[in-house]
C-alpha positions in Angstrom: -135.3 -50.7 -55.5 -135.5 -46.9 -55.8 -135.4 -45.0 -58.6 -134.0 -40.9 -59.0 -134.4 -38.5 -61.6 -131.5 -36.5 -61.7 -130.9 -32.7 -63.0 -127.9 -31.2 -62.1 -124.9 -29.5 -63.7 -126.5 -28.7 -67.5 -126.9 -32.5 -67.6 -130.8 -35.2 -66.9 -130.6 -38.8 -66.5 -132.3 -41.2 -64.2 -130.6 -44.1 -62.3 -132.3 -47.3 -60.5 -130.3 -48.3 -57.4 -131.0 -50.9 -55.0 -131.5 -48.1 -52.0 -135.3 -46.8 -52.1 -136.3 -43.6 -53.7 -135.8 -41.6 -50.3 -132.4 -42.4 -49.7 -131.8 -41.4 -53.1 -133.5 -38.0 -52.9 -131.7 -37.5 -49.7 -128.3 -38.3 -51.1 -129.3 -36.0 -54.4 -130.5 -32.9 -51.6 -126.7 -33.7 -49.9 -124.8 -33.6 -53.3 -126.8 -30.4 -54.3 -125.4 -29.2 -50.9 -122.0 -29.8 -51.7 -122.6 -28.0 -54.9 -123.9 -24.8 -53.8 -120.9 -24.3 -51.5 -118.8 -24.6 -54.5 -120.5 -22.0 -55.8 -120.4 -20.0 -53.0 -116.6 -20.4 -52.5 -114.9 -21.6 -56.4 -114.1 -19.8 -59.2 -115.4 -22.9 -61.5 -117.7 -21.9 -64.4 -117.0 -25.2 -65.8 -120.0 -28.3 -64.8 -117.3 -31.1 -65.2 -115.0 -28.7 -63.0 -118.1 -28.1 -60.2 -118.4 -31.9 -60.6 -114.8 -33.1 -60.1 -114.8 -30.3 -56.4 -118.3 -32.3 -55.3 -116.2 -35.5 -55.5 -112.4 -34.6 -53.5 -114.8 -32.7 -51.2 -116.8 -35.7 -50.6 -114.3 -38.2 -50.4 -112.4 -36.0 -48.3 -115.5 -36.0 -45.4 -115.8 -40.0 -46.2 -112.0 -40.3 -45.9 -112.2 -38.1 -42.4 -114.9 -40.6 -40.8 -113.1 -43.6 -41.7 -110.4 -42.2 -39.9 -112.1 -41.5 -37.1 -113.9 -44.2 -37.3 -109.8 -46.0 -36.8 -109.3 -43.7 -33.8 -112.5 -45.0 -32.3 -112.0 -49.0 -32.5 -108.2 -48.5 -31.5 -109.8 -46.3 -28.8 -112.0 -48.7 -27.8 -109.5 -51.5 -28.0 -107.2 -49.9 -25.8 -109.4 -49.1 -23.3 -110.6 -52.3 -23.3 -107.0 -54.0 -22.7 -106.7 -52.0 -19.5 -110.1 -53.4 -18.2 -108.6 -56.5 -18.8 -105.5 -55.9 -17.3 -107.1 -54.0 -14.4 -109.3 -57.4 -13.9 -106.3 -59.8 -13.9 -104.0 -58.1 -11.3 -107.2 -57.5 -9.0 -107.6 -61.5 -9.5 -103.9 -62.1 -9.3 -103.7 -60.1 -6.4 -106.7 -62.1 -4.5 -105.3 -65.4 -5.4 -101.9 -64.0 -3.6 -104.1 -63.1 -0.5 -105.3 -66.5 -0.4 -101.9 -68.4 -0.7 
């Protein structure tokens, strides 16, 4: 169980999460990220404002890997069904040789 002090956007609270203390200082580094590029692109002066662009951009990159993530297994899956067929007409075709 980790523990994070956090101080960010006018506002300071600590949380207690079951992750350890370096995930959560890694997460807190990430989100800080996020936020800086806000700055560096948004006209926001407003914390809550900031706060709310950090979230859609974030679920946006989440929402992106899960999709991918999609395309992968169906990726996978197909080329997985053509092994399989592959391996049944080579078998089909030996059992035809030896009839």
């Amino acid at each position: 169980m980790g523990t994070l002090q956090i101080d960010i956007l006018g506002t300071t609270f600590t949380i207690n999460a079951k992750e350890d203390s370096d995930y959560l200082n890694q997460l807190l580094i990430y989100y800080k990220q996020i936020l800086k590029q806000i700055d560096l692109y948004a006209e926001t002066q407003e914390p809550i404002q900031t706060a709310i662009l950090a979230g859609i951009m974030l679920c946006d990159e989440l929402y992106k890997e899960k999709l991918n993530l999609l395309k992968l297994k169906k990726q996978i899956s197909t080329e997985q069904l053509e092994k399989f067929e592959k391996t049944t007409l080579q078998m089909i075709q030996k059992i035809d040789k030896v009839l």
